[in-house]
KENUGU-261371 format. One record per residue (C-alpha): residue number from 1; residue in one letter; x, y, z. Coordinates in Angstrom, 1 decimal. Each point is the difference from the previous one (the first is absolute). Last residue first. Layout:
BEGIN
{pt NUM, 'A', {X, Y, Z}}
...
REM end
This chain:
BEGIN
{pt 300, 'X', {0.5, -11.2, 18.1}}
{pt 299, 'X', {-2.4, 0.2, 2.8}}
{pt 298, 'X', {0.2, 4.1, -0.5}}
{pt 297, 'X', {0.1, 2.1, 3.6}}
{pt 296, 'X', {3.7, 1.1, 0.5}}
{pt 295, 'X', {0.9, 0.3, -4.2}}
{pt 294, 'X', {1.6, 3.2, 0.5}}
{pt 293, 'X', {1.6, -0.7, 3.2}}
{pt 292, 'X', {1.3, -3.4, -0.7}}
{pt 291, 'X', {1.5, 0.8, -3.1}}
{pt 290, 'X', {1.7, 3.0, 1.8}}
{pt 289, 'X', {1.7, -2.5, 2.3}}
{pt 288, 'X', {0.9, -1.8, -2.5}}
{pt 287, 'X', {1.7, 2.5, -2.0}}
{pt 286, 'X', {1.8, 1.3, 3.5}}
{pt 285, 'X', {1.0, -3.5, 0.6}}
{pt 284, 'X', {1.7, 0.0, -3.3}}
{pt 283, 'X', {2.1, 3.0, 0.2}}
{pt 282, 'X', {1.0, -0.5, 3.3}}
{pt 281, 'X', {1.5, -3.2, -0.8}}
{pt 280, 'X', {1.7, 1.0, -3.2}}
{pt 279, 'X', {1.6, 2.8, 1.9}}
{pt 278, 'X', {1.2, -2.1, 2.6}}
{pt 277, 'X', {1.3, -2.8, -2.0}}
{pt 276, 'X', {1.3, 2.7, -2.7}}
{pt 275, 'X', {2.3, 1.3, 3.4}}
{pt 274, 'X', {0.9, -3.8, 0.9}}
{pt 273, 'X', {1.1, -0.7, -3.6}}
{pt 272, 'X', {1.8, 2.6, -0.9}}
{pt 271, 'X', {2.1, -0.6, 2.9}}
{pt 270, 'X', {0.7, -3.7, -0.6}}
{pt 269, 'X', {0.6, 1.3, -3.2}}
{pt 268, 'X', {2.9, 1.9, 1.3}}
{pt 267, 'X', {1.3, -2.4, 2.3}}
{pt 266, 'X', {0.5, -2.2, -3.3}}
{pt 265, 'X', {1.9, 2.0, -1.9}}
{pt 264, 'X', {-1.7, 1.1, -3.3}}
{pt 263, 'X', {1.3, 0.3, -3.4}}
{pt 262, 'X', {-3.0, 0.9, -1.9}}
{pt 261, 'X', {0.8, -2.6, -2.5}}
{pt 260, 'X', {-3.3, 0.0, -1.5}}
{pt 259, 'X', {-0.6, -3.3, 0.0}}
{pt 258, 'X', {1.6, -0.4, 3.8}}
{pt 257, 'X', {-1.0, 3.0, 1.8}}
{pt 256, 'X', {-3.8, -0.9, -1.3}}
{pt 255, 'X', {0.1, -3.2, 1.0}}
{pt 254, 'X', {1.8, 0.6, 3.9}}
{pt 253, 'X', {-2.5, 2.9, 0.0}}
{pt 252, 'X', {-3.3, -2.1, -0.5}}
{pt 251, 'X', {1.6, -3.0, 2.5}}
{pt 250, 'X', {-0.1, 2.8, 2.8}}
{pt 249, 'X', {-3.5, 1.2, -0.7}}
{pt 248, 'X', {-1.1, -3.8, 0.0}}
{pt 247, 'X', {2.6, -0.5, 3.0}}
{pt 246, 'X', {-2.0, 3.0, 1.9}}
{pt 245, 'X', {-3.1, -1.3, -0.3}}
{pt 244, 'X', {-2.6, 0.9, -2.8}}
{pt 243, 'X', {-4.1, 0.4, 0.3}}
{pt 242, 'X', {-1.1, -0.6, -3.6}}
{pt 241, 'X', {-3.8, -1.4, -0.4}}
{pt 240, 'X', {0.1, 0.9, -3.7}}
{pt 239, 'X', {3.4, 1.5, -1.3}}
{pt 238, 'X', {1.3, 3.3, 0.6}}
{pt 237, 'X', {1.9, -0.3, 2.9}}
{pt 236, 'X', {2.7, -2.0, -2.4}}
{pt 235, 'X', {-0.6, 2.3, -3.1}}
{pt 234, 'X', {1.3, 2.9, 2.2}}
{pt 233, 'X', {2.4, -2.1, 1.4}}
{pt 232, 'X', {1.6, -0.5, -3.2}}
{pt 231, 'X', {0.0, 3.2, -1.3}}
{pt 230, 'X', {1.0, 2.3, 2.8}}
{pt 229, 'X', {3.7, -2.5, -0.3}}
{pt 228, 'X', {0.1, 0.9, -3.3}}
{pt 227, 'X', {-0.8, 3.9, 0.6}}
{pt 226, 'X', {2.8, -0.3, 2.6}}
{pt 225, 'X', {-0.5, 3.2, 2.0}}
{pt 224, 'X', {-2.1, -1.8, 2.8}}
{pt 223, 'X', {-3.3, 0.1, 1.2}}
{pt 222, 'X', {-1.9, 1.0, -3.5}}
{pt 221, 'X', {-2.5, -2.3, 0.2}}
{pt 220, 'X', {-3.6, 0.7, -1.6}}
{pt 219, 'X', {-2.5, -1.9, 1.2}}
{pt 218, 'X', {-2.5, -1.1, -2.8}}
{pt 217, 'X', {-4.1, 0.5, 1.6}}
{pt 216, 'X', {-1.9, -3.5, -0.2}}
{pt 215, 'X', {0.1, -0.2, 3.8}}
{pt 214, 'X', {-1.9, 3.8, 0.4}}
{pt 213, 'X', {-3.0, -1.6, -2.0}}
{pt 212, 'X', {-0.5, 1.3, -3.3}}
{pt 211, 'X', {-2.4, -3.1, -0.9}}
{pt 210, 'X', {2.7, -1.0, -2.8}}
{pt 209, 'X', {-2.2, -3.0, -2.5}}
{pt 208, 'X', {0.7, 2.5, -3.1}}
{pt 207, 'X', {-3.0, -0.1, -2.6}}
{pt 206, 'X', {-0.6, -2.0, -3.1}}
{pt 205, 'X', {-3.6, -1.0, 1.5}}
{pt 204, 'X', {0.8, -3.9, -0.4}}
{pt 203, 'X', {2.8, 0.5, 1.1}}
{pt 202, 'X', {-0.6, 1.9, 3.3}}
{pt 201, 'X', {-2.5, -3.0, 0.7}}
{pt 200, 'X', {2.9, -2.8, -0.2}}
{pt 199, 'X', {2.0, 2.1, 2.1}}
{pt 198, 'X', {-3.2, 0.3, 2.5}}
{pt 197, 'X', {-0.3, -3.3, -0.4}}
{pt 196, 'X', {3.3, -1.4, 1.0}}
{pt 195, 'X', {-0.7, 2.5, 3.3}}
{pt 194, 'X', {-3.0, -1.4, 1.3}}
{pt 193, 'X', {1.3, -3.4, -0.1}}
{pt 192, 'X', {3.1, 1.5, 1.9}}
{pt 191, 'X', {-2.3, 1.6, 2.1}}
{pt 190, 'X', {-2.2, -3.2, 0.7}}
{pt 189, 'X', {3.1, -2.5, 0.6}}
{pt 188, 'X', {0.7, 3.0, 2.8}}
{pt 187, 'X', {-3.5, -0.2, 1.4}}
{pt 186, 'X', {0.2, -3.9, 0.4}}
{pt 185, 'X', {3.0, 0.5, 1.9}}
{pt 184, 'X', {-0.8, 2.7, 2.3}}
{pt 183, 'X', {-3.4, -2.2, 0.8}}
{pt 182, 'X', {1.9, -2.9, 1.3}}
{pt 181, 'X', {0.4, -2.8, -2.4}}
{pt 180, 'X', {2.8, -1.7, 1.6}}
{pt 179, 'X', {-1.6, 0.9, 3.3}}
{pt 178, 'X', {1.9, 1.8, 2.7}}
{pt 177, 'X', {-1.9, 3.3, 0.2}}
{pt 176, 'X', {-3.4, -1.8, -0.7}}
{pt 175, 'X', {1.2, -1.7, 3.6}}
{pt 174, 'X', {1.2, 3.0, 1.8}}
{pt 173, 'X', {-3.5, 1.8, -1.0}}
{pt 172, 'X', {-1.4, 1.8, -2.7}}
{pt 171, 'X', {-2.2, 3.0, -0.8}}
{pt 170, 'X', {-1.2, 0.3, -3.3}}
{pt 169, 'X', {0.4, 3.7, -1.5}}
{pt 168, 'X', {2.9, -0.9, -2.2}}
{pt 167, 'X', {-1.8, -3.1, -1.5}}
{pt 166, 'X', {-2.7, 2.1, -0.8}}
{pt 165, 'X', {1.8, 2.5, -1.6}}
{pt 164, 'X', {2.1, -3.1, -2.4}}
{pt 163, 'X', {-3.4, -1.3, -1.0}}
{pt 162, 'X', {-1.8, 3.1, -1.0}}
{pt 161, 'X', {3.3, 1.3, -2.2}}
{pt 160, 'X', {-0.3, -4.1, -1.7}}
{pt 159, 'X', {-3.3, 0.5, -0.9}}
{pt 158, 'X', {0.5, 3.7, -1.2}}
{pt 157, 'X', {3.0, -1.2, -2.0}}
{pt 156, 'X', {-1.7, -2.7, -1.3}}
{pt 155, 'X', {-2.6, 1.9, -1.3}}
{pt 154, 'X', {2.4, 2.7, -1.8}}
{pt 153, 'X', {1.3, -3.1, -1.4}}
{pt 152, 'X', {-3.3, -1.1, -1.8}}
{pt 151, 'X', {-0.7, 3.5, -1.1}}
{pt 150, 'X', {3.5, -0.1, -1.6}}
{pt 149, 'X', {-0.7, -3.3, -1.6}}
{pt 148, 'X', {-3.7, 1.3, -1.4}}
{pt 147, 'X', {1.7, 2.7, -1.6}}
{pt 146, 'X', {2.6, -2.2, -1.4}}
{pt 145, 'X', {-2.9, -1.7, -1.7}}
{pt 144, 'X', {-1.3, 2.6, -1.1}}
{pt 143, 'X', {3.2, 1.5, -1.6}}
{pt 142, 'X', {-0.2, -3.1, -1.9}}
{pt 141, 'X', {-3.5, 0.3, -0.8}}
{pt 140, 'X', {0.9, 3.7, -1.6}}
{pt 139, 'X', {3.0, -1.1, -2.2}}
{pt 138, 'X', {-2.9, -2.8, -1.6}}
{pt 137, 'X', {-2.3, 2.9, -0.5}}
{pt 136, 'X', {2.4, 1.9, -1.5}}
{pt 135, 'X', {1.4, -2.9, -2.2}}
{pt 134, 'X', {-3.8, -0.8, -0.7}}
{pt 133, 'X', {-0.2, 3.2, -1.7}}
{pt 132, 'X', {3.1, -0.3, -2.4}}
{pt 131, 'X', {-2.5, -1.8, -2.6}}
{pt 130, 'X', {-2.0, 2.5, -1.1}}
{pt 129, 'X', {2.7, 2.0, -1.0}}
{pt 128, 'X', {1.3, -2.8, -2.3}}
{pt 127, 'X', {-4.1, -0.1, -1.3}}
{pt 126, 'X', {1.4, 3.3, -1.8}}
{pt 125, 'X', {-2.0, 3.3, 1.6}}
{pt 124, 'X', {-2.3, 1.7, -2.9}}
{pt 123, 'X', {0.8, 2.1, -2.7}}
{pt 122, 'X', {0.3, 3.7, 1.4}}
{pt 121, 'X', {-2.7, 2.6, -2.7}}
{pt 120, 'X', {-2.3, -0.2, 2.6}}
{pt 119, 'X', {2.7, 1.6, 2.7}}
{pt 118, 'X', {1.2, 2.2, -2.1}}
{pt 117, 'X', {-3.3, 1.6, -0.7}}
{pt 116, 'X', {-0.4, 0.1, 3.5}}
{pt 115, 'X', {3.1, 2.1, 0.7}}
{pt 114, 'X', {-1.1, 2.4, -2.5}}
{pt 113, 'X', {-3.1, 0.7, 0.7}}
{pt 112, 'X', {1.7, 0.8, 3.5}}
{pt 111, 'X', {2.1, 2.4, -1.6}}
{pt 110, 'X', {-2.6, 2.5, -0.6}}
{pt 109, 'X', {-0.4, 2.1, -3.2}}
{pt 108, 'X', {-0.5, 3.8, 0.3}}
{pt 107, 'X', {2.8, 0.9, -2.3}}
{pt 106, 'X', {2.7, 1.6, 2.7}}
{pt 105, 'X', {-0.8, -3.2, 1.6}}
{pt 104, 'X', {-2.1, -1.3, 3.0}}
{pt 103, 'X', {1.2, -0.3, 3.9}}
{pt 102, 'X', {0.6, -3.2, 1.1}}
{pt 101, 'X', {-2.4, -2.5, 2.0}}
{pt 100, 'X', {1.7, -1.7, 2.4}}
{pt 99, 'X', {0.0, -4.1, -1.1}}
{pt 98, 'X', {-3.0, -2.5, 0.3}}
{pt 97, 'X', {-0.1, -0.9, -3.6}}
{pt 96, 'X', {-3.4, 1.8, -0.2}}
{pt 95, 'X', {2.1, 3.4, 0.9}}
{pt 94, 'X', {-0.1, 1.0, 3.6}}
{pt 93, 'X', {-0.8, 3.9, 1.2}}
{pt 92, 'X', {-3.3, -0.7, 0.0}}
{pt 91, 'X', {0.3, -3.0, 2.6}}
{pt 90, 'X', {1.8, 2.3, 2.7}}
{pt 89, 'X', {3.5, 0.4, 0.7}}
{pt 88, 'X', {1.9, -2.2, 2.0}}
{pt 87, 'X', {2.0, 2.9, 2.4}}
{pt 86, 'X', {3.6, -0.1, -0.3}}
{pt 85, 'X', {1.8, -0.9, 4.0}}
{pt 84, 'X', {1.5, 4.3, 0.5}}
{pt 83, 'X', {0.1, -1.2, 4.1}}
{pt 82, 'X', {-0.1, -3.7, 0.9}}
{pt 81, 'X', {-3.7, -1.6, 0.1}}
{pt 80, 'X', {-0.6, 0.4, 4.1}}
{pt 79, 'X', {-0.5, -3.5, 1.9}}
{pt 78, 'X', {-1.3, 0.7, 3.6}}
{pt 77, 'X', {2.6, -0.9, 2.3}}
{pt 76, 'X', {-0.8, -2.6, 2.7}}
{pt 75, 'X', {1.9, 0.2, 3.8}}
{pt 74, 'X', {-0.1, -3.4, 1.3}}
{pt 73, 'X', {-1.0, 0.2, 3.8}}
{pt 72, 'X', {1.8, -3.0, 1.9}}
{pt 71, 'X', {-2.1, -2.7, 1.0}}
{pt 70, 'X', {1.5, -2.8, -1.1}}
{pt 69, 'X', {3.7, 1.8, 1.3}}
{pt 68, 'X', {-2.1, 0.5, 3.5}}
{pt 67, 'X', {-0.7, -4.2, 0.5}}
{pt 66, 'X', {3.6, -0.5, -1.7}}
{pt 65, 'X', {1.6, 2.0, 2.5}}
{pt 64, 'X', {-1.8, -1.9, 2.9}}
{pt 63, 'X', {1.3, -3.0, -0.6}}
{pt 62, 'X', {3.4, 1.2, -0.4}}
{pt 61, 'X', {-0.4, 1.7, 3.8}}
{pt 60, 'X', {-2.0, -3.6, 0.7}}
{pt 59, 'X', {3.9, -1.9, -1.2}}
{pt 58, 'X', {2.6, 2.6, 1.1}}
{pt 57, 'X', {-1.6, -0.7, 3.8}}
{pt 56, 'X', {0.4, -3.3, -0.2}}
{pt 55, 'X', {2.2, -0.5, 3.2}}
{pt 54, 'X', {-2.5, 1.9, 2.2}}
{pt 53, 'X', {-2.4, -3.0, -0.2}}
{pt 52, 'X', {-3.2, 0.9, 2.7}}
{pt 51, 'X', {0.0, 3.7, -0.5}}
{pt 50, 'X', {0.4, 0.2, -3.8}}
{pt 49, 'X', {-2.4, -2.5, 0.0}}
{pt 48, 'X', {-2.9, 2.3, 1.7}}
{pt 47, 'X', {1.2, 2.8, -2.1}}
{pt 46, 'X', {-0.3, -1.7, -3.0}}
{pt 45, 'X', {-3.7, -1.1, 0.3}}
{pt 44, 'X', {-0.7, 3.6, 1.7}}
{pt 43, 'X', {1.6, 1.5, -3.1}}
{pt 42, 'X', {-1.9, -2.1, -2.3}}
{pt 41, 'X', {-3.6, 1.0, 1.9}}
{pt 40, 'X', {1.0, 3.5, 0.0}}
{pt 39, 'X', {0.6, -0.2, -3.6}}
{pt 38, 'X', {-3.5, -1.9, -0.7}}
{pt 37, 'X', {-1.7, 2.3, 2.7}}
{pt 36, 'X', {0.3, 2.8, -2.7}}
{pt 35, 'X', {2.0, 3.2, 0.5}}
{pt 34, 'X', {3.2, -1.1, -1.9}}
{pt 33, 'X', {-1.8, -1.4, -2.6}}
{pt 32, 'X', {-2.2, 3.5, -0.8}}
{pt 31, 'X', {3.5, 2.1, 0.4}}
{pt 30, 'X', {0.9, -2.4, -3.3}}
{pt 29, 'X', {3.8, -1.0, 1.1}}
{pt 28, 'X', {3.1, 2.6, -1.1}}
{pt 27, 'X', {0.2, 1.2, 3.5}}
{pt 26, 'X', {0.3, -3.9, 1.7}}
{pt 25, 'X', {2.7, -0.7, -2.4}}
{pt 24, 'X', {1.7, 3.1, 0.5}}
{pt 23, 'X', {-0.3, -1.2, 4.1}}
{pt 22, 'X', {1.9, -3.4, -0.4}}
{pt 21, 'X', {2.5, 1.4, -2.2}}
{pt 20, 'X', {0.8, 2.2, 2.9}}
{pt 19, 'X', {-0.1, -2.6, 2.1}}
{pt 18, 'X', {2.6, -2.3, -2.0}}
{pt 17, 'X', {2.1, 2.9, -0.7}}
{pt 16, 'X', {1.9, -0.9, 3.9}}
{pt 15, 'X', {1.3, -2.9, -1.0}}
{pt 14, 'X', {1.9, -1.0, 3.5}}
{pt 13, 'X', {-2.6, 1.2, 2.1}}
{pt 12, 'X', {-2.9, -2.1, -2.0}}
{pt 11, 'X', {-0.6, -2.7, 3.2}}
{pt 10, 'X', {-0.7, 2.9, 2.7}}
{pt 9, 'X', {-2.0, 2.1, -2.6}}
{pt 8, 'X', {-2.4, -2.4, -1.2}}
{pt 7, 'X', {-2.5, -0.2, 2.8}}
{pt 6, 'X', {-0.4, 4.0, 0.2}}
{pt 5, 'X', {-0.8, -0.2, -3.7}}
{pt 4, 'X', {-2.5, -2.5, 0.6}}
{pt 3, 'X', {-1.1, 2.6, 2.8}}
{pt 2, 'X', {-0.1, 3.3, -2.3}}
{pt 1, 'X', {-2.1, -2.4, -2.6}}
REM end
């Protein structure tokens, strides 16, 4: 492992957390794994074409991530009943009815006679009562079947998650790289694929489809001391995919100066706009460049 890491550090000097993420990996792995032939067999795998293909060294060090994060020690905690949880008392403390049994009267009489008098003396259910069971059962095969349609989803998703990781470990050549169907290609159609149903997934489960990635984060601009003109290109850097240029900042403050009558000369937006260019640009590379940090290792 020293050597692999050894191998890696001439191509990882301009992201220098990429070794150390390297080695928490390797930490958190069984110590069994680590010590078997089957790791040093890997390693020797990787380490043989690290040193013949120096160009692809971000590909075996994500290889070998995934190798250590599948056999990373999960930590199991023993499930504890939460402190003051009632106790289920014992069967002679139950009355025939199934209830606790209460205490008796002043008179000496117990209430659970009572209860089962009551109970004989009820008439029985109307056939109308009778009759709302199959809606139950009905409500229950179509939550079935949605079942089954989540299940079926989750499959696709697995299929599709096996597809695109293989496609990113394949090697290629000039001619794969210039194909109209190259691999890149086909694994983009896949994520987008991949992506339609993991929407379609979140609503079946009624649950947000945000991952809490770095990218989905809101920026907050505040780069000038127009709140219209922070407004406009806040929503503008917001939106999916968003990288602005300096006219698209530029345009933003021309609108904003003109609805709200802001007044503004045009040497003077020309100035806000190169300084919220800046901003906004180191702003966003930093988010991405966080993204890439924290999720360094996944296939997707």
């Amino acid at each position: 492992f020293p050597q692999f890491l050894s191998a890696c550090a001439p191509a990882t000097r301009e992201h220098p957390e990429v070794l150390p993420f390297l080695r928490a990996r390797h930490a958190r792995a069984r110590p069994e794994f680590r010590g078997s032939a089957e790791f040093r067999n890997i390693l020797g795998r990787l380490l043989r074409r690290l040193r013949s293909r120096r160009s692809k060294t971000f590909v075996y060090i994500n290889e070998l991530c995934t190798v250590l994060k599948a056999r990373a020690l999960r930590r199991r905690l023993p499930l504890l009943p939460p402190p003051g949880a009632p106790r289920d008392p014992g069967p002679d403390s139950r009355c025939p009815n199934g209830h606790s049994r209460p205490s008796r009267r002043a008179d000496g009489s117990s209430p659970c006679a009572d209860a089962s008098s009551r109970a004989s003396s009820r008439p029985p259910p109307a056939a109308g009562a009778s009759s709302a069971r199959p809606d139950s059962s009905s409500r229950g095969g179509s939550s079935g079947g949605s079942r089954r349609q989540i299940r079926h989803l989750e499959h696709l998703l697995r299929v599709y998650a096996g597809e695109i990781r293989r496609l990113q470990e394949r090697e290629l050549d000039f001619q794969e790289l210039d194909s109209a169907d190259s691999p890149y290609l086909q694994e983009g159609r896949l994520k987008r694929r991949m992506m339609r149903i993991f929407r379609r997934l979140c609503q079946l489960k009624e649950c947000s489809s945000l991952t809490g990635r770095v990218l989905e984060q809101r920026i907050r601009f505040r780069g000038t001391r127009y709140p219209e003109v922070n407004r406009r290109v806040e929503r503008l850097i917001n939106r999916p995919d968003a990288f602005p240029d300096y006219s698209d900042i530029l345009r933003e403050i021309r609108a904003a100066s003109q609805r709200h009558r802001l007044g503004l000369a045009r040497r003077h937006m020309e100035g806000l706009a190169q300084e919220a260019f800046r901003e906004v640009g180191n702003r966003l590379q930093e988010r991405r460049h966080l993204d890439l940090v924290y999720n360094f290792g996944s296939h997707l």
